[in-house]
PDB file of N, CA, C, O and CB in Angstrom:
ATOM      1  N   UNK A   1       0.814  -1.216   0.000  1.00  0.00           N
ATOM      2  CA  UNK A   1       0.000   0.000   0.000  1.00  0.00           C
ATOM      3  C   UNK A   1       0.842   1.257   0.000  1.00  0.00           C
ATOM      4  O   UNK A   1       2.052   1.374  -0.189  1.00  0.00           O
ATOM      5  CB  UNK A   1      -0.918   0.011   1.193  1.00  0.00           C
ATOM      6  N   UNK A   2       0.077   2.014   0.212  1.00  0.00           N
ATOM      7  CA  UNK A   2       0.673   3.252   0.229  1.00  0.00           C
ATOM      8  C   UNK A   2       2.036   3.565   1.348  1.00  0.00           C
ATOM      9  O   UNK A   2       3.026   4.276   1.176  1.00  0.00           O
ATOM     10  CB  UNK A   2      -0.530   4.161   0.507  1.00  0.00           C
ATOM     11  N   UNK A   3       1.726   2.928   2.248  1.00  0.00           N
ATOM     12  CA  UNK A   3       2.726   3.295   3.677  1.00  0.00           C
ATOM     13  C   UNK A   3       3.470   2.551   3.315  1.00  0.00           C
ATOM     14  O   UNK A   3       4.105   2.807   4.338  1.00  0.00           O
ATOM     15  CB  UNK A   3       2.350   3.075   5.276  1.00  0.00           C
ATOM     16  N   UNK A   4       4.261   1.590   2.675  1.00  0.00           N
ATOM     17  CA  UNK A   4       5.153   0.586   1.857  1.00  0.00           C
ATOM     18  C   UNK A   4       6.077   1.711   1.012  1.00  0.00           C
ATOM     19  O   UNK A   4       7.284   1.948   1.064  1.00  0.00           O
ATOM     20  CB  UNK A   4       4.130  -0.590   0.723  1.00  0.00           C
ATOM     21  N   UNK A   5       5.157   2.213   0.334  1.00  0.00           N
ATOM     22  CA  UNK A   5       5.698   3.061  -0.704  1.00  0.00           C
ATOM     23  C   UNK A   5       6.620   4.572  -0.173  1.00  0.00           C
ATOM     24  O   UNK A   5       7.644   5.151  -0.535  1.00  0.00           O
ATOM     25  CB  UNK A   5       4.329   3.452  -1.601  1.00  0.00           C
ATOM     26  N   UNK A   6       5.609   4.750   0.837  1.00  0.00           N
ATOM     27  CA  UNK A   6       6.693   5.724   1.495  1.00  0.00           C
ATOM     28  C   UNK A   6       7.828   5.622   2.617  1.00  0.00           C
ATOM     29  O   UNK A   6       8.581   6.542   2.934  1.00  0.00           O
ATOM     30  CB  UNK A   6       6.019   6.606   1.971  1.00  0.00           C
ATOM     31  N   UNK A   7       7.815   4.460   3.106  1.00  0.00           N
ATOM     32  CA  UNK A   7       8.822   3.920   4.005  1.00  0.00           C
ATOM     33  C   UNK A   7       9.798   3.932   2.675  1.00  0.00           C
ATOM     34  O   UNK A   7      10.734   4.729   2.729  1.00  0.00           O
ATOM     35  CB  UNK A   7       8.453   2.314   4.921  1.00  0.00           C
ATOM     36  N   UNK A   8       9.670   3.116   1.471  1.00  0.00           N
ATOM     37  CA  UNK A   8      10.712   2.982   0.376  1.00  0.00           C
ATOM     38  C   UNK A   8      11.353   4.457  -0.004  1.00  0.00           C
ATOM     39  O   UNK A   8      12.577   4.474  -0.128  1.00  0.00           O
ATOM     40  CB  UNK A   8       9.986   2.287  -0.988  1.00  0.00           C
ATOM     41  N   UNK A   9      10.774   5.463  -0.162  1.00  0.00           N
ATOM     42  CA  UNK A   9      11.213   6.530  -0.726  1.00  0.00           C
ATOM     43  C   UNK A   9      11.832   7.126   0.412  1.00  0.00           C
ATOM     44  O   UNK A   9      12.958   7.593   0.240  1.00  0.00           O
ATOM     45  CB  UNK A   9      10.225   7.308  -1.430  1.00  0.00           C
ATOM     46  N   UNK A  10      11.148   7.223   1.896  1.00  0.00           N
ATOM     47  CA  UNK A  10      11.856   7.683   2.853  1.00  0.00           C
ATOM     48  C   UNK A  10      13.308   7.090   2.956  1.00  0.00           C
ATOM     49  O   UNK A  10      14.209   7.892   3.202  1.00  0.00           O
ATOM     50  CB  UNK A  10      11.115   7.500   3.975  1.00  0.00           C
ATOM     51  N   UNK A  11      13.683   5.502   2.760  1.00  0.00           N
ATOM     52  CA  UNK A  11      15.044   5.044   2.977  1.00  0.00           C
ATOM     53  C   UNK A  11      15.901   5.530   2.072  1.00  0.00           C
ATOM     54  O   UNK A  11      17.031   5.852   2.439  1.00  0.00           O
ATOM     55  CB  UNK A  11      15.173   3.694   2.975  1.00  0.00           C
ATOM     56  N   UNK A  12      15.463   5.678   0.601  1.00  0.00           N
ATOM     57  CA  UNK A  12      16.597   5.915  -0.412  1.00  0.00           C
ATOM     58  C   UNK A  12      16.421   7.611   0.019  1.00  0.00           C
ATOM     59  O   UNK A  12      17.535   8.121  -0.091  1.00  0.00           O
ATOM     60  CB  UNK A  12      16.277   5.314  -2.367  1.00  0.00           C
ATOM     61  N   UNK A  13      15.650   8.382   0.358  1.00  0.00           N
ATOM     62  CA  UNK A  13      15.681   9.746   0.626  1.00  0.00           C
ATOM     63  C   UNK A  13      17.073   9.611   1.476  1.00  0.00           C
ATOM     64  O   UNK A  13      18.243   9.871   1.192  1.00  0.00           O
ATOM     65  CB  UNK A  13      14.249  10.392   1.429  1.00  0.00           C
ATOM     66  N   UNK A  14      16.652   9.269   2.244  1.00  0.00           N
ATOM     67  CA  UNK A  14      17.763   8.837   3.913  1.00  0.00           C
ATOM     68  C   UNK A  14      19.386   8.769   3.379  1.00  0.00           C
ATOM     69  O   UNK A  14      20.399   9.353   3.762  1.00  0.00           O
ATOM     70  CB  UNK A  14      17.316   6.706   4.785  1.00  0.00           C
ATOM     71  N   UNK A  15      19.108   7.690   2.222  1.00  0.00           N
ATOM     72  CA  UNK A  15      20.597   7.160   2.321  1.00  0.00           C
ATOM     73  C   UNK A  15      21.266   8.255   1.444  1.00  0.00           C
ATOM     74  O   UNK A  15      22.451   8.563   1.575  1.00  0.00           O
ATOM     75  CB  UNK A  15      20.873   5.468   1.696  1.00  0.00           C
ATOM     76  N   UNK A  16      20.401   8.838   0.516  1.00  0.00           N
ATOM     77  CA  UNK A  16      20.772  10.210  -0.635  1.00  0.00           C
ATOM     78  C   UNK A  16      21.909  11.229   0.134  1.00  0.00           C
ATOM     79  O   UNK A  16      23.110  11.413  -0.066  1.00  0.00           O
ATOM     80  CB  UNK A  16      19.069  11.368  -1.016  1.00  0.00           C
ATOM     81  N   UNK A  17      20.949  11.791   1.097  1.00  0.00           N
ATOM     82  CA  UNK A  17      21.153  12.584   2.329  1.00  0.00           C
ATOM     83  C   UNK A  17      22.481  12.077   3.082  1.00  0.00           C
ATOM     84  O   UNK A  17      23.271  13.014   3.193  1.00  0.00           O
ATOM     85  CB  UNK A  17      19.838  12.445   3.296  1.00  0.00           C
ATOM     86  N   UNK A  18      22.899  11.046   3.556  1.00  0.00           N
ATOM     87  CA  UNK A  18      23.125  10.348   4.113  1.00  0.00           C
ATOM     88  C   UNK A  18      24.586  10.572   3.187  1.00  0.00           C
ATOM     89  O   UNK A  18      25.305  11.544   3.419  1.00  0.00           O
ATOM     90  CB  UNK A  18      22.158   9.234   4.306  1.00  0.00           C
ATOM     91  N   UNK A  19      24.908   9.631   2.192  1.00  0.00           N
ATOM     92  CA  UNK A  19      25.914  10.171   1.223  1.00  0.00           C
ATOM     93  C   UNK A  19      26.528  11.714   0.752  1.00  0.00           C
ATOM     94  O   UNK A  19      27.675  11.855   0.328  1.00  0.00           O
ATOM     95  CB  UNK A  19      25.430   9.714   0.216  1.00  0.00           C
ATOM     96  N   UNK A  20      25.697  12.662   0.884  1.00  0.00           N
ATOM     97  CA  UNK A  20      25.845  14.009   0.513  1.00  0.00           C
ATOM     98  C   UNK A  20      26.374  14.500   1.852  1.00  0.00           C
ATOM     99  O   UNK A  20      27.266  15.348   1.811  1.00  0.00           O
ATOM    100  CB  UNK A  20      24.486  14.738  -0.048  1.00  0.00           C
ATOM    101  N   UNK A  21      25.870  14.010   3.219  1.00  0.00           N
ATOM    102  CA  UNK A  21      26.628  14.596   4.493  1.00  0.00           C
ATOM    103  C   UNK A  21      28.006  14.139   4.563  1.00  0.00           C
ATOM    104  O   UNK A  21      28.854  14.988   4.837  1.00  0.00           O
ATOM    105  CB  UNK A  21      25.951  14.184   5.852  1.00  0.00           C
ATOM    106  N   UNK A  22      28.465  12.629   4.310  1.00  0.00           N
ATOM    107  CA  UNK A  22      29.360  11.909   4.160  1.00  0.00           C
ATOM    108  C   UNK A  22      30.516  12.837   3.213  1.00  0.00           C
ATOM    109  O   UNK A  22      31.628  13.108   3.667  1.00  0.00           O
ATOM    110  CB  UNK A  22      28.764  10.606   3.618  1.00  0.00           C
ATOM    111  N   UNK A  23      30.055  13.273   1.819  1.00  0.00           N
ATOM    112  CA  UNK A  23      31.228  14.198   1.255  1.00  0.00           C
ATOM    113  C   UNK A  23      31.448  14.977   1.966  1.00  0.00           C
ATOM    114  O   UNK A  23      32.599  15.115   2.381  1.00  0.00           O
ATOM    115  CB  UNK A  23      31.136  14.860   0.138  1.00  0.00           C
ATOM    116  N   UNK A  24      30.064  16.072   2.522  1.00  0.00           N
ATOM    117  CA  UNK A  24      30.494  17.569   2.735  1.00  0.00           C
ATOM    118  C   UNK A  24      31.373  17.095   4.162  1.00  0.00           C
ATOM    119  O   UNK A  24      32.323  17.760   4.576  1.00  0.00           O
ATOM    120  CB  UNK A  24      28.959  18.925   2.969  1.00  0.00           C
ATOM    121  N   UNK A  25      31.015  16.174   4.651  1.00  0.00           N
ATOM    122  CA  UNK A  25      31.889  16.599   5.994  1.00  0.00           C
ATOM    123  C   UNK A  25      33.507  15.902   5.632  1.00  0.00           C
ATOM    124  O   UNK A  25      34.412  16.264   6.384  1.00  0.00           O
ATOM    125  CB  UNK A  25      31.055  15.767   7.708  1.00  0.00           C
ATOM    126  N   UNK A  26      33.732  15.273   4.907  1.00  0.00           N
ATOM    127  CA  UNK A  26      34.985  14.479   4.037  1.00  0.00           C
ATOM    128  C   UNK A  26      35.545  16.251   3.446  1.00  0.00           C
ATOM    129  O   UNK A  26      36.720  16.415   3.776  1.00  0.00           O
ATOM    130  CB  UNK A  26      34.224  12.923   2.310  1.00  0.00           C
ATOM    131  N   UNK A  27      35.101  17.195   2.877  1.00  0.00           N
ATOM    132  CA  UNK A  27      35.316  17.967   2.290  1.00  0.00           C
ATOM    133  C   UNK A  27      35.996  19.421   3.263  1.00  0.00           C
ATOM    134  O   UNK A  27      36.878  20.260   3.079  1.00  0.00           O
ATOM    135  CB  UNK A  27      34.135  17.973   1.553  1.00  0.00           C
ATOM    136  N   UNK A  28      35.000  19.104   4.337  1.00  0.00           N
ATOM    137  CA  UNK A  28      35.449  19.880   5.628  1.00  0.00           C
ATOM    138  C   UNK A  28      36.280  19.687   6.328  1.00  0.00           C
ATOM    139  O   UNK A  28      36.924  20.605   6.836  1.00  0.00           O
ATOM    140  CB  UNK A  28      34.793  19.983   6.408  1.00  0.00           C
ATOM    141  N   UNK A  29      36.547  18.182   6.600  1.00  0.00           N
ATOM    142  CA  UNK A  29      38.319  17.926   7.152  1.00  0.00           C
ATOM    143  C   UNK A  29      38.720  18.155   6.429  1.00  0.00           C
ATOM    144  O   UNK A  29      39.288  19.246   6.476  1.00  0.00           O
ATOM    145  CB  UNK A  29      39.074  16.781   7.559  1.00  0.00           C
ATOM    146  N   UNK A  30      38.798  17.380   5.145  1.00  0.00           N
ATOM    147  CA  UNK A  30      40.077  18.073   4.233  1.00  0.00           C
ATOM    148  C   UNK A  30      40.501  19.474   4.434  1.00  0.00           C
ATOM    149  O   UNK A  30      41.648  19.655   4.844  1.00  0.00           O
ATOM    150  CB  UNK A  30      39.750  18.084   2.733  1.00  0.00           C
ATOM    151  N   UNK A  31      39.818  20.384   4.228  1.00  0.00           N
ATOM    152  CA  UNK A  31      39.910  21.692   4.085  1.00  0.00           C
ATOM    153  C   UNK A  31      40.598  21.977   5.819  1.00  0.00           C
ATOM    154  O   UNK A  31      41.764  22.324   6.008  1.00  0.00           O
ATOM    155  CB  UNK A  31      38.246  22.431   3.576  1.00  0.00           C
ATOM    156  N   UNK A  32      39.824  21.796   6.671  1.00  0.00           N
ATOM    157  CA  UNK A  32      40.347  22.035   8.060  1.00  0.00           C
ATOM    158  C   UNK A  32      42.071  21.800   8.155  1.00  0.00           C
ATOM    159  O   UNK A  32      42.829  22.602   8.700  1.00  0.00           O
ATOM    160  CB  UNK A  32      39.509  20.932   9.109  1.00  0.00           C
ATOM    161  N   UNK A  33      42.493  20.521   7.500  1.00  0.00           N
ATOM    162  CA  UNK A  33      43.968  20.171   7.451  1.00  0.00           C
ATOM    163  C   UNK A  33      44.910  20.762   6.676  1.00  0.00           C
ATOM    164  O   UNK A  33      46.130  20.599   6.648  1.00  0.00           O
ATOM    165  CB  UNK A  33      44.122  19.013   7.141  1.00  0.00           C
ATOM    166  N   UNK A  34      44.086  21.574   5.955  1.00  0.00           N
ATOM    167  CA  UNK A  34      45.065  22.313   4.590  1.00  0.00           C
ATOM    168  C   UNK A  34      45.710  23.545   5.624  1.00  0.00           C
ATOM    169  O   UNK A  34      46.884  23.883   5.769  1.00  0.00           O
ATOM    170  CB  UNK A  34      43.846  23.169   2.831  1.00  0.00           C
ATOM    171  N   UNK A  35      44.659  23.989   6.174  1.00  0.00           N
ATOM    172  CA  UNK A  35      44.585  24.687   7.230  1.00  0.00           C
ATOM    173  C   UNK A  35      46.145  24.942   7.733  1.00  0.00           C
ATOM    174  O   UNK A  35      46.365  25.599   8.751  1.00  0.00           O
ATOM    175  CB  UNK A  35      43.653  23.963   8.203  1.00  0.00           C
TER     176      UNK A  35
END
């Protein structure tokens, strides 16, 4: 049903998110160490 469908979109939402925090904060040490 419907609540299936949005648990599914909520996880890949999640993991999207989830990957994009993973760079920026990968991007922010880096930068902190150049430092």
């Amino acid at each position: 049903g419907f609540g299936s469908l949005f648990k599914f979109l909520a996880k890949k939402v999640a993991k999207t998110v989830a990957k994009q925090a993973a760079k920026q904060g990968a991007k922010y040490i880096a930068n902190k160490q150049m430092e």
